[in-house]
C-alpha positions as CSV (number, residue, x, y, z in Angstrom):
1,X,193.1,122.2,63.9
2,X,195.1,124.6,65.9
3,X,192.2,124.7,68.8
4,X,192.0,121.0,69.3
5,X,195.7,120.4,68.7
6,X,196.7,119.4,72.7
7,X,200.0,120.9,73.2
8,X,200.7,119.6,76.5
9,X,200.7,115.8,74.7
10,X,203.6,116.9,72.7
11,X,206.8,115.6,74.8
12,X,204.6,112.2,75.1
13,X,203.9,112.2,71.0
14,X,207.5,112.6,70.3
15,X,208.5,109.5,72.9
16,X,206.2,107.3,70.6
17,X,207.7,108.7,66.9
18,X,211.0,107.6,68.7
19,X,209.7,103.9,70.0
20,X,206.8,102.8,67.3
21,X,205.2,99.4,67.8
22,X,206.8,97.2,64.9
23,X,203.6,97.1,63.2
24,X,203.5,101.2,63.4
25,X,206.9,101.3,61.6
26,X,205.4,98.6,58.7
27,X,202.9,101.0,58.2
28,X,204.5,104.3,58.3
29,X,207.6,103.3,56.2
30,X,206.3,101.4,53.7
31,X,203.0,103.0,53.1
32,X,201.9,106.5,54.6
33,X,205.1,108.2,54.6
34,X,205.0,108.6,51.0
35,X,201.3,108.3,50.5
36,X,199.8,110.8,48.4
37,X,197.8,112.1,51.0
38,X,200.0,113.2,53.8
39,X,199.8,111.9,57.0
40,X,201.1,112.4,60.1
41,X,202.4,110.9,63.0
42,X,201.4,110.7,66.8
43,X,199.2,113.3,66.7
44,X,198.2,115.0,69.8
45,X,194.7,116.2,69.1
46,X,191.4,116.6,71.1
47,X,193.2,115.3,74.7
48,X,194.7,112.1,72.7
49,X,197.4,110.8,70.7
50,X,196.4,109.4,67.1
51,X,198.3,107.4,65.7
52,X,198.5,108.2,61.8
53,X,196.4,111.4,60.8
54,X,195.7,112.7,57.7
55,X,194.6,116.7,58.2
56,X,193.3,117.2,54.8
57,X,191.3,113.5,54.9
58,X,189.8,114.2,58.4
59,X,191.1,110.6,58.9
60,X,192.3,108.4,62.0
61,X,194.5,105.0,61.4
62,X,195.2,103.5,64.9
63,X,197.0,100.6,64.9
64,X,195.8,98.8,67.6
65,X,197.6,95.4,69.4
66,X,196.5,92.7,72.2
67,X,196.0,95.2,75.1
68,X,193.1,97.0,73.3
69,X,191.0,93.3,73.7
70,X,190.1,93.8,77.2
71,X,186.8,95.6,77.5
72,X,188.2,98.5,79.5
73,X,190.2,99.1,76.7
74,X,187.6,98.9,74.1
75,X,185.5,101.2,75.8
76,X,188.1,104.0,75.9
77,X,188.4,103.1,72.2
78,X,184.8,103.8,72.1
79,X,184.7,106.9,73.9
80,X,187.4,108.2,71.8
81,X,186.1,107.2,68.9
82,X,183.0,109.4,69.7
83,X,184.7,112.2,70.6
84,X,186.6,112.5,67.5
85,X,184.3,111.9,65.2
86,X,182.1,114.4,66.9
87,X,185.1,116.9,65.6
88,X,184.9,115.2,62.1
89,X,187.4,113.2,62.4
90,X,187.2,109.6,61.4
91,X,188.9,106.6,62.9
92,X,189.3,103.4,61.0
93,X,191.3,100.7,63.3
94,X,193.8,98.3,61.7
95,X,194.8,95.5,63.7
96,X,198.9,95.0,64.5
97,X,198.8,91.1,63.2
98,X,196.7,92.8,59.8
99,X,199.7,95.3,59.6
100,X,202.4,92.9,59.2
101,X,200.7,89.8,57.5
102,X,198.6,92.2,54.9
103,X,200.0,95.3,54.3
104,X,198.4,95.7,50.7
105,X,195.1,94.8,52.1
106,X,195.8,97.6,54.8
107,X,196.4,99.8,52.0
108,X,193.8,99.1,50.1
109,X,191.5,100.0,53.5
110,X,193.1,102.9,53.7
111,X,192.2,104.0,50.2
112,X,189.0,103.4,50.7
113,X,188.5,105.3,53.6
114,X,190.3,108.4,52.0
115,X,187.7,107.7,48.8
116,X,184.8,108.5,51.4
């Protein structure tokens, strides 16, 4: 990981540990900080910043809110998306509302994913 690890992203990735979405702090506190399977925390990898990664799972959670509905938006999603997994890396995207109304089905997502 050390050659797509993107250090000049690192001031920015600590900024967002300090000022998670309220649907990021759901996730991290009450599931994948003491998941099994460790995961991380704003990331910066490959030119980006992930949200949740799990080194050992290959595996992307990004939480994503409103401002990822525009299409601009979902076509950076895309792109990244692409890019990633052309590393091996897999993204699955969990929505904010689907964070805070339905963490276990989050979870259970999650598990899945890491199963694969």
């Amino acid at each position: 990981m050390r050659d797509t690890y993107t250090r000049t992203l690192v001031p920015r990735a600590r900024e967002l540990r300090r000022a998670m979405t309220p649907a990021e702090r759901r996730l991290w506190f009450d599931l994948l900080r003491s998941h099994p399977v460790r995961f991380r925390r704003q990331v910066p990898l490959l030119g980006f910043i992930l949200d949740f990664y799990a080194p050992s799972a290959r595996l992307c959670v990004e939480v994503d809110g409103r401002s990822h509905d525009r299409p601009e938006a979902q076509a950076y999603d895309v792109e990244r998306s692409r890019v990633l997994g052309g590393a091996g890396i897999r993204v699955l995207r969990v929505q904010n509302a689907e964070a805070m109304r339905n963490l276990p089905g989050v979870a259970a997502l999650i598990e899945s994913a890491l199963q694969r």
